[in-house]
C-alpha positions in Angstrom: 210.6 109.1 33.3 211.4 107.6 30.2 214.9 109.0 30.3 215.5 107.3 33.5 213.9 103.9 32.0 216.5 104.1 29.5 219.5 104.8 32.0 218.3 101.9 34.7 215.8 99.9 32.9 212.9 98.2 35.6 214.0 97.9 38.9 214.3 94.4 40.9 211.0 95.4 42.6 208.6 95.9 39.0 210.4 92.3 38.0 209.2 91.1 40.8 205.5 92.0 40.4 205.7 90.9 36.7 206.8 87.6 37.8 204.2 87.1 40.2 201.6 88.3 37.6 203.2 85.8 35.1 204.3 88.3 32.4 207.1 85.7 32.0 208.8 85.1 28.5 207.9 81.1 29.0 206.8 78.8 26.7 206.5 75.1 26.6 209.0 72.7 24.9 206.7 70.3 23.4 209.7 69.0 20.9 210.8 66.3 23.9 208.2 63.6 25.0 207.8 63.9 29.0 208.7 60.8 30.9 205.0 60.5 31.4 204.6 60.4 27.4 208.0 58.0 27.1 206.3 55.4 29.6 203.1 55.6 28.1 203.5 55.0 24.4 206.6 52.0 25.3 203.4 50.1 27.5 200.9 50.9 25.4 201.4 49.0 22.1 199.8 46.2 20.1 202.6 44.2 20.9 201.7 44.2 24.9 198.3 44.2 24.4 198.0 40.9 22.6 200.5 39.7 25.4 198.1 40.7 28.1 195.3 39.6 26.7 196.8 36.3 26.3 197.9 36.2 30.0 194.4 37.0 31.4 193.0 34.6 29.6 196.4 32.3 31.7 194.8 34.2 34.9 191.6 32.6 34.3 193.0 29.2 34.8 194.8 30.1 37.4 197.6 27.7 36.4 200.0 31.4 36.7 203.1 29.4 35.9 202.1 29.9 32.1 202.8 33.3 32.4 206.3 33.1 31.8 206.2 35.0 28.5 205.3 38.1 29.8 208.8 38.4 31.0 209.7 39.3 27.7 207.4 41.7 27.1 208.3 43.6 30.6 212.3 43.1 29.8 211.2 45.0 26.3 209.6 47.1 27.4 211.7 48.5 30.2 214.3 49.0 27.8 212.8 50.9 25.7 211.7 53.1 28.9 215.0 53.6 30.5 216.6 53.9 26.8 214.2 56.7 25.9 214.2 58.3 29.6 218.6 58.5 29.6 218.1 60.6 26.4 215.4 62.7 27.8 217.3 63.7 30.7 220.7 64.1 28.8 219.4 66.1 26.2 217.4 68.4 28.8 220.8 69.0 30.3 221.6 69.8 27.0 219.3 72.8 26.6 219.8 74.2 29.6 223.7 74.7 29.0 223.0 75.8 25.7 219.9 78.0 26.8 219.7 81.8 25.0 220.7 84.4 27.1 219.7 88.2 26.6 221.5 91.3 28.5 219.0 93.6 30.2 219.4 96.9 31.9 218.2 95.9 35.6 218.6 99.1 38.3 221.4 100.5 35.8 223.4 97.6 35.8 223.8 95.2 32.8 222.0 91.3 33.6 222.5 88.1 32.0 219.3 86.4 31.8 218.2 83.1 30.1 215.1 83.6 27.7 212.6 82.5 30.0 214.0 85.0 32.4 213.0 88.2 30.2 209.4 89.8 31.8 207.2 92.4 29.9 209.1 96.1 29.6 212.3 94.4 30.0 215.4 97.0 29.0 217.5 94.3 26.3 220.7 95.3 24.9 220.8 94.0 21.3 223.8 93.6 18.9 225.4 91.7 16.1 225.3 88.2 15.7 222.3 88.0 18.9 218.9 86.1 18.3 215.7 88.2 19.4 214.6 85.9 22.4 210.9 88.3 22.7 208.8 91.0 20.6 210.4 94.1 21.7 210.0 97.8 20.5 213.4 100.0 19.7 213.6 102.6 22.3 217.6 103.7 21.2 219.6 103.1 18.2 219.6 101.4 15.2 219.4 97.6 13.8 219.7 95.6 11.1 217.8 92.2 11.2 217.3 89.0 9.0 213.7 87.7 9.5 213.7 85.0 7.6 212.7 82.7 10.3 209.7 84.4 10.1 209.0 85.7 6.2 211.2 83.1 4.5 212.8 85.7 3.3 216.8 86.9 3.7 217.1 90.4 3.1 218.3 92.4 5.9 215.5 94.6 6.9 216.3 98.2 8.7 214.9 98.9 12.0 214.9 102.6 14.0 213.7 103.9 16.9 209.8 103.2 17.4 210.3 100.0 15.1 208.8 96.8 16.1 211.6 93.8 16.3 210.6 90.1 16.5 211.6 87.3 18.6 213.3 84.7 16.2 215.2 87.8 14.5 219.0 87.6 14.3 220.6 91.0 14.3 223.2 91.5 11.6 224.5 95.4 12.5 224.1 98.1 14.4 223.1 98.3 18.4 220.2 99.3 20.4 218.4 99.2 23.5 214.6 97.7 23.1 212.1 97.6 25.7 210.3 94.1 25.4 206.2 94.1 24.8 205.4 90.7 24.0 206.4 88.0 26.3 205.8 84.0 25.9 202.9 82.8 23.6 201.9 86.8 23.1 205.2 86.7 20.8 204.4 86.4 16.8 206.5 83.4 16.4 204.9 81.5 19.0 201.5 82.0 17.2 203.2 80.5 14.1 204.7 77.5 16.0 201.1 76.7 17.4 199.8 76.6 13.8 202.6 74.1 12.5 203.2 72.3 15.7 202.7 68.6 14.9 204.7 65.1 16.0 206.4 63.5 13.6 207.3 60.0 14.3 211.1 59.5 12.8 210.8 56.6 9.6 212.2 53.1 10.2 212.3 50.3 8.0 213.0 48.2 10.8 210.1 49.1 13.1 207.8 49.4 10.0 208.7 45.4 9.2 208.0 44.6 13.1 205.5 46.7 13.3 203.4 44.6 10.0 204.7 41.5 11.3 202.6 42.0 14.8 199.9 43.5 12.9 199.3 40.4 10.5 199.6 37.8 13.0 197.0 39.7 15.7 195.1 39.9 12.5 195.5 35.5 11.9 196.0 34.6 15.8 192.7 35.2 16.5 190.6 33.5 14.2 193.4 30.8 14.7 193.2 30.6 18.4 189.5 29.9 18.7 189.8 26.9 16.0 192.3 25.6 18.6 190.3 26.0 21.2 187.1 24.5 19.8 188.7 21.4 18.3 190.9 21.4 21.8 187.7 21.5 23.8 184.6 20.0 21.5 186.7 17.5 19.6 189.2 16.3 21.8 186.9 16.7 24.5 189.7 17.7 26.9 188.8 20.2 30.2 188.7 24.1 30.1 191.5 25.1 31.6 193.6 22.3 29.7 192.0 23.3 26.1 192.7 27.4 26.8 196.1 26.6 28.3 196.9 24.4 24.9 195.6 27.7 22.8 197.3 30.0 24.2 200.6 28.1 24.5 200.2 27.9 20.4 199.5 31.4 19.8 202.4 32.5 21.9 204.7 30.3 19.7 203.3 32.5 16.9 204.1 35.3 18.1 207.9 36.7 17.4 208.9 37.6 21.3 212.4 36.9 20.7 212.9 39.0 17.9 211.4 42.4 19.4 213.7 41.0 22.7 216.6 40.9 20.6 215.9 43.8 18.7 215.5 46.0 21.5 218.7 43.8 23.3 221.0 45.2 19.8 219.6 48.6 19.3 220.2 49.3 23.4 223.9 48.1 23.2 224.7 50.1 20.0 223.1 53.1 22.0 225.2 52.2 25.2 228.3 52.2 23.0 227.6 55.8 21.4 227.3 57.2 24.7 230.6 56.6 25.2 231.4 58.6 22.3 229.8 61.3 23.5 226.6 61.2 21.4 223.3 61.4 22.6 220.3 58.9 21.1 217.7 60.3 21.4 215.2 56.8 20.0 216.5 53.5 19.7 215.1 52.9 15.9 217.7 56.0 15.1 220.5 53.6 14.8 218.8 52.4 11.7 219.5 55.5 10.3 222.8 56.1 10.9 223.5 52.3 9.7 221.7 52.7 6.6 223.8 56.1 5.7 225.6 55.9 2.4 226.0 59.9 1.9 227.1 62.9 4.5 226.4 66.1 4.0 228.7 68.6 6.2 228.5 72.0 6.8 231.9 73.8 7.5 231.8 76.3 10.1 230.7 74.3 13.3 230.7 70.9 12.3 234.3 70.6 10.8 235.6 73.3 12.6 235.4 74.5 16.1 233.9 77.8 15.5 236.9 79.6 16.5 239.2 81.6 14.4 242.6 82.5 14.3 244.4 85.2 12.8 247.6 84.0 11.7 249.4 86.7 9.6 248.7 89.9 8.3 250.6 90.9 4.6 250.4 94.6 3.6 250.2 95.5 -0.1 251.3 99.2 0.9 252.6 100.9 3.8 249.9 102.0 6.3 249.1 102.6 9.8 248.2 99.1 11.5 247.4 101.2 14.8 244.5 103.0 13.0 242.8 99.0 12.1 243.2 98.2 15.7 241.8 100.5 17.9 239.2 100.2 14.9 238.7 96.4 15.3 238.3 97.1 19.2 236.1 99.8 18.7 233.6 97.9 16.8 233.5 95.4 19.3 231.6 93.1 17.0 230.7 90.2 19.3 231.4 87.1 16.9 234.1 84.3 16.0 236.1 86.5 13.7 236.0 89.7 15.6 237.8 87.7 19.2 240.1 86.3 16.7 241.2 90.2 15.3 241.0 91.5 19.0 243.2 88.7 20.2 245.4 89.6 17.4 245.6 93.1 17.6 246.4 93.0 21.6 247.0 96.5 21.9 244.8 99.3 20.5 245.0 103.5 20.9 241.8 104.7 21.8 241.4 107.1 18.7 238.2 109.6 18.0 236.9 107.9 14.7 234.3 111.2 13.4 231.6 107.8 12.6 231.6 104.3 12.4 230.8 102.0 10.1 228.8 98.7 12.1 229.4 95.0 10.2 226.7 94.7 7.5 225.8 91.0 6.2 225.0 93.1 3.1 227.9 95.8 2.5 229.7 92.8 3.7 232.2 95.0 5.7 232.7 97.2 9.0 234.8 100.2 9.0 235.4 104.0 10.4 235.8 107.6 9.2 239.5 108.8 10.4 240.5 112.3 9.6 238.6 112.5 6.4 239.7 108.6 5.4 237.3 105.8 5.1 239.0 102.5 6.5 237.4 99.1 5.8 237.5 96.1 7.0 235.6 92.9 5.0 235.3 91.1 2.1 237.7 92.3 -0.6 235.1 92.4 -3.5 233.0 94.8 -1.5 235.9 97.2 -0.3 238.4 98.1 -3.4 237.8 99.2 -6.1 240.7 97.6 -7.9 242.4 94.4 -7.1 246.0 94.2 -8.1 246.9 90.9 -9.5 249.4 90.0 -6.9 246.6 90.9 -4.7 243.8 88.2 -6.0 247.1 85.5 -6.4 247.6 85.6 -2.8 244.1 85.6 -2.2 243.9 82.4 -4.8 246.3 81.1 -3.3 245.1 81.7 0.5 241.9 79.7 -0.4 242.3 76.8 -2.4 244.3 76.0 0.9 241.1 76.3 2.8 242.2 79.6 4.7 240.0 82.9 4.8 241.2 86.3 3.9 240.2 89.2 5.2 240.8 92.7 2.9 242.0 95.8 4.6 241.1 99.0 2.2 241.7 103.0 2.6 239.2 104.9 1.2 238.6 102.2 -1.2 242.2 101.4 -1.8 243.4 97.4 -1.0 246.1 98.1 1.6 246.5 94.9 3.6 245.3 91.4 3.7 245.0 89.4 7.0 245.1 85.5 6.8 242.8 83.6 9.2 242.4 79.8 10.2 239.7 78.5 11.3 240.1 75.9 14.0 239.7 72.2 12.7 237.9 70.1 15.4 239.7 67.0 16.9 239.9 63.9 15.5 238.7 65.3 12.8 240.7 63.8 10.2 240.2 60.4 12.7 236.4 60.7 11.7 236.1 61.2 8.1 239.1 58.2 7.5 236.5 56.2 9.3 233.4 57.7 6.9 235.7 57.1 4.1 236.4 53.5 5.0 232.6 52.7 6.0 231.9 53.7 2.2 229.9 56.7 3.3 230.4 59.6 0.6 231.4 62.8 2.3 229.9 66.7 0.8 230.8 69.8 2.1 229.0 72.5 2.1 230.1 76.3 2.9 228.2 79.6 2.9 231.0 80.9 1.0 230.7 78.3 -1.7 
């Protein structure tokens, strides 16, 4: 049985029943308000409550006319509703495009499945470079994993068969098939999100000041009003409705309606105008932020670059067989930026009998393959030769101050070939940080390899 669970995985039928009995790998995304939770907190305010209370005490005159001022508190907030609403609904797209996927052995044939897809004693196919979407068990091969989402701590941790691998894992070698036995909050890391789960409301400078101006005068328009109204009424000696209407037409001078109106008017069009550009805002009061930004920090790989790679020459130090690397580098299959960049390179590959290989480890820092009694690495030079010849390192030197990587080829631990690879730059890039550099925003980059 088990044999055959390893060859097919469930079948469509025992997904089926799990689904219906909710053994589902879902969990709730409470990091984006609902629309529900959007409207709500934009009508509820102190802002529109002083404003209503002020136009039922208008309602009680019935002189509705006097009501006009509440116009601004709708226009308000209905932009902030429709403002906050757009980014809901563009950043859900967002995260279903860029959902997790897992592949899972479905009646023997291979599935691509999004994480909330996965069901209890799901078959997954793990490898390097994946994310553990759900607490599985290893029922075939061996892994790799860094856990530090979970410990805080970095070290690559080895996992066999029998060994228990957690969702929020990322996979850093080796291959295996798992069979899944924690699904939605039953997985560890969802107990830990529970615990620290908390809103945070994003700082600004500019909604704090609004925020203390409404505050004080709600605090002073009260008192304020009723003196109005009783010199209005008892010393003037004028009627009811024409003493309130007076009041209330003062305290509504007092209040600042034009500026929240404006404000929300100006932080709407900046929004409107970023959208253009392709960038999602996600809270009006964010534009503060990026207004008040004096220094950018910048990771490399993604944000100035594409995340693609491109292998643009290879130099050999000695004479060696290049067929032996590629049908290496296609063997590994290493599912990652730099290994499509060394399969596109090495097109063609002969489909040799390697007597072991050697899977990418983040902490040998190299791949490789046992060929009639050789060892043949690929990786990080540092980590494959045992000396580096000094024309060697001023290539390498040379390779890097011009922001290129290298990539060390070694037999049995002899440096035998370098390959020179470019990572591609995204566009407009050099558009952008003119524009930083002109704004007076100090740029820092940061790289892993740093």
């Amino acid at each position: 049985m088990k044999k055959d669970y390893l060859e097919k995985g469930l079948s469509f039928k025992e997904v089926e029943d799990r689904i219906s009995q909710g053994l589902v790998n879902r969990l709730e995304d409470n990091t984006l308000k609902t629309p529900k939770d959007i409207v709500v907190t934009n009508t509820f305010n102190l802002f529109n409550a002083l404003n209503l209370a002020l136009a039922l005490l208008v309602v009680l005159t019935g002189r509705y006319r006097n009501m006009l001022f509440m116009g601004v508190v709708i226009a308000n907030t209905v932009i902030g509703i429709i403002q906050e609403i757009r980014a809901y609904h563009k950043l859900y797209k967002l995260r279903l495009l860029n959902a997790p996927h897992a592949v899972v052995l479905r009646d023997g044939k291979q599935v691509k499945i999004t994480q909330n897809e996965i069901v209890l004693d799901d078959l997954v196919k793990l490898s390097i470079g994946q994310e553990v979407l759900s607490d599985c068990v290893i029922e075939k091969g061996a892994l790799n994993v860094n856990e530090s989402l979970l410990t805080g701590e970095s070290d690559d941790i080895e996992k066999e068969a029998g060994a228990l691998v957690y969702a929020g894992s990322i996979i850093t070698s080796g291959t295996a098939l798992a069979r899944v036995t924690s699904v939605g909050k039953d997985n560890y890391i969802a107990h830990i999100v529970e615990k620290v789960k908390r809103e945070k409301r994003q700082p600004s400078r500019l909604r704090d000041a609004l925020d203390f101006i409404i505050k004080t005068i709600t605090i002073i328009i009260i008192p304020l009003g009723l003196i109005l109204f009783l010199k209005q009424f008892y010393i003037s000696e004028v009627d009811f409705d024409f003493a309130l209407l007076q009041s209330i037409a003062s305290m509504v001078g007092m209040i600042p309606e034009g500026l929240i109106l404006l404000t929300s008017i100006a932080l709407s069009i900046g929004a409107l105008n970023l959208s253009f550009k392709n960038t999602l805002v996600q809270e009006l009061y964010s534009l503060e932020t990026l207004a008040r930004t004096d220094v950018l920090c910048l990771d490399k790989t993604g944000t100035l670059t594409s995340g693609k790679m491109q292998v643009l020459e290879m130099i050999k130090l000695k004479d060696f067989d290049e067929r032996v690397f590629a049908s290496l580098i296609h063997a590994l299959n290493d599912q990652n930026a730099t290994g499509e960049a060394l399969r596109s390179y090495f097109k063609q590959a002969d489909e040799l009998s390697f007597e072991k290989l050697l899977p990418f480890s983040s902490k040998n820092k190299y791949s490789g393959a046992i060929y009639k009694g050789h060892e043949y690495l690929l990786g990080a030079y540092q980590f494959i030769a045992d000396q580096i010849i000094d024309a060697a390192r001023a290539i390498i030197d040379d390779k890097a101050q011009k922001g290129l990587r290298v990539l060390a080829l070694a037999i049995d631990r002899e440096l035998v070939g370098l390959l020179i690879i470019k990572y591609e730059l995204r566009q407009n890039l050099e558009k952008t940080l003119v524009y930083f550099e002109k704004q007076g925003v100090t740029l820092n980059s940061f790289s892993g390899n740093d």
